[in-house]
Structure formats: structure tokens, C-alpha cells
C-alpha positions, 0 to 999 in steps of 0.5 A: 348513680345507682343502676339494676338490671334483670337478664342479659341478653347479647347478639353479636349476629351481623343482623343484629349489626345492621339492626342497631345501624338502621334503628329509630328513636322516637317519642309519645308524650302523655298530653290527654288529662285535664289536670283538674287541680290546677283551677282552670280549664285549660289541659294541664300541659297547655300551662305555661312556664318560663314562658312556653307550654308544659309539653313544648319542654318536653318535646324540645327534650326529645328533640335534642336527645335525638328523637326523629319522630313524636306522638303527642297523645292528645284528649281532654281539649285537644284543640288546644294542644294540636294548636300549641304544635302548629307550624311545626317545622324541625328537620330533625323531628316530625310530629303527630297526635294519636287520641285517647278518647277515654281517659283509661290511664297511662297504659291505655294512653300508649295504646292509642298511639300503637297503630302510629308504629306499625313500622317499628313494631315489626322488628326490634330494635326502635326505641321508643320514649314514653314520657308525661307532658307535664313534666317541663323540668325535664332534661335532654342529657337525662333522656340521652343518658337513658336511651344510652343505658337501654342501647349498650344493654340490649334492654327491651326496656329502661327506666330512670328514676329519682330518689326524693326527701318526699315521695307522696303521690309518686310509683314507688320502685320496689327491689329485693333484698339485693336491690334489683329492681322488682317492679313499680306500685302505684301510691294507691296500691302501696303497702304501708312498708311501700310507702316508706321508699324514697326511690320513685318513678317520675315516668321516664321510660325507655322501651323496645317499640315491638316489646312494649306493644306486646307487653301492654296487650297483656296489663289488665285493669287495675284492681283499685283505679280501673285504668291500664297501667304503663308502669306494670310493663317492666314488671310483665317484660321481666317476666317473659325473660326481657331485660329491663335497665333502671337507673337512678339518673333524675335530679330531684329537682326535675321531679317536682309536681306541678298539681297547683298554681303555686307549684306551676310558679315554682317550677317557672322560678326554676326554668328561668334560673336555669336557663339565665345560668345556661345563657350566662355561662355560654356568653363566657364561653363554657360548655 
């Protein structure tokens, strides 16, 4: 497992103690595109797969990585999504909808959340997930092994990345020479040596709640998309001396992109091989 980081920091005051003791993990999960190659008008996460929505296995994720809270940032049919959260009733967990009535990208997706958090931004030390809702693949002892990465470090941010035989149409994970971590570009804004690494972002984040809203109030449209980018974050967190993890902790199989019916078929397959195997190894009594 391949791990970097940029500065350290420590605080072994008894209010940072007390911080730590008292700090909150929640999540906002990206669930406002339409997905418009999946030939249907259905938002993309509504999908479904081994027999649930794209989005409900993701929150369930978050739930069992020890989330007390979600934000579910809903748009394009959002009726759709809230309905798919009806009843939600978990003691562990609340739920919410933040709207994102522009689709201005992934950074403008988490800003509409930003008045949800309040709270959490007025000190640090609340941790916040921010992950895609079409990502059903996607594993609790993955989240908790990044939320665990930010925590013991001290990082004002923590991303988990993957390294796949294909990368096209993935954020590329640029490091230097030494191997630490860079920065993120986007497929579209890649040089032609960019477009070569393997390593890649599938949108797994870990953020300080204050930093990361403080952060985005400084992304700027892209040059090329026009849209607000969750992925220059690090970069400008770096920059203003914060510590940012990264850890290559995703399984290739977990990234697989689900852009047709044929991937959402093949993502299905996986789901239900997997957890036929969970269930089976729990009948023999396995962990």
C-alpha cells in the first residue's frame, strides 16, 4: 500500500484532546447529474444494482464506516432521489438533501451543502466524506481505513486512490520525482505524459469540514469545462501549509465506471458475487 504526504502537523494540547473526543464524521454524497449515457432518464444513481440503488450503496458505506450524518446533494430529478430515501430511519445515521440547481461541477456540488455545516465548520477537527453516488462498489473498510489515515495524521485532507491496467477518463494522481503527491488533473486537462499514469482518483475524499469550505472558496472555474473542481482542493490546501494523505487503499475492482448498460450489468454481477460470498462465508461462520 502506497502512502504520501505533505507537511506535518502535531497538537498535543488538551484541547486539541478534547477536539478529537468530541469530533463528528459525516458525509455528502454527489447525487445531482443526470448521467446521460446510460440511455434513460432516470438520474444516474437511481439505477439500480444487485437489487438497490447506485446511491443507497453508498450511503450504506458511510453508515457502516461510521458516519453520523449524510448530505445527499440532489438535482437533475431530484424527486427521484429524495424518494428513494423515504422513511429513512437508522439510529446511527441522519440524512439530508442539499440542492445543486446548476450543474457547475463537483466543487460547486459541495458548496451547496456548505450552509448544512455550520456547525462543523467553526472549529476543526469534523471530518467530512465527500464521495460520488454512482460509485455502488464501493466498501466500508475502504472508507474507515481513510478516515483512519486522515485522524492518526492530523490531515486537513485525505484521499484514496487506485492504480488500474486503464485509466482513460479518470483524474490522474500527479507526484514528483520522490513520488509525493502533487496534485490531481482531470483526463481533460492532462498533458500527454499525464495521460500515461495509471495511478487515479475515483473520488474517495476525506476532508477537515472548516478547511475544505475554506479551501473551496478559492477554486476558480476551469479553464477548459467551466465547472468548479473538488479535485483542486488538495492542491490549494497544500499550498497554505495543510497536510494532505493519500493512500493507494482502493481495490481496482471498485472503480469500475458504470457509464452504459452494460457496465451497470457488470458492476450488478460483481455486487451479487460478492455478497453470495459474504453470506456464504457467515453461514460457516468466518469473519
Amino acid at each position: 500500500m502506497r502512502a504520501s504526504s505533505f507537511v506535518a502537523q502535531s497538537d498535543n494540547s488538551d484541547a486539541a484532546t478534547t477536539a478529537m473526543q468530541q469530533r463528528t464524521t459525516s458525509a455528502i454524497i454527489l447525487a445531482a447529474g443526470k448521467g446521460t449515457r446510460m440511455k434513460s432518464d432516470l438520474p444516474k444513481v437511481a439505477h439500480q444494482v444487485a437489487g438497490r440503488s447506485m446511491v443507497e450503496w453508498v450511503a450504506d458505506a458511510c453508515v457502516e464506516a461510521g458516519c453520523s450524518r449524510i448530505v445527499v446533494v440532489v438535482g437533475y430529478q431530484q424527486g427521484v432521489i429524495r424518494r428513494i430515501f423515504d422513511g429513512w430511519s437508522n439510529p446511527r445515521c441522519t440524512l439530508e438533501f442539499a440542492e445543486q440547481t446548476e450543474q457547475l461541477g463537483t466543487g460547486h456540488a459541495v458548496r451547496c451543502a456548505e450552509a448544512l455545516f455550520a456547525h462543523e465548520k467553526r472549529s476543526p477537527g469534523n471530518d467530512v466524506f465527500v464521495l460520488a453516488g454512482d460509485g455502488p462498489l464501493i466498501r466500508p473498510e475502504t472508507l474507515a481505513a481513510l478516515l483512519e489515515r486522515h485522524r492518526s495524521t492530523g490531515a486537513s485532507a485525505a484521499l484514496a486512490t487506485s492504480v488500474i491496467a486503464d485509466s482513460t477518463g479518470y483524474g490522474r494522481i500527479v507526484r514528483d520525482p520522490s513520488g509525493r503527491f502533487v496534485g490531481i488533473v482531470e483526463q481533460k486537462n492532462a498533458t500527454p505524459d499525464q495521460l500515461t499514469i495509471r495511478e487515479v482518483n475515483p473520488s474517495y475524499y476525506c476532508f477537515d469540514a472548516k478547511d475544505v469550505f475554506a479551501a473551496l472558496d478559492k477554486v476558480t472555474r476551469d479553464a477548459v469545462s467551466g465547472e468548479f473542481y473538488i479535485t483542486d482542493v488538495p492542491a490549494l490546501l497544500m499550498k497554505s501549509g495543510r497536510r494532505v494523505e493519500v493512500i493507494d487503499a482502493v481495490p481496482p475492482e471498485d472503480v469500475l465506471s458504470i457509464n452504459t448498460p452494460e457496465q451497470l450489468a457488470e458492476v450488478d454481477r460483481i455486487l451479487r458475487t460478492r455478497h453470495a460470498r459474504t453470506a456464504a462465508h457467515a453461514g460457516r461462520g468466518r469473519p
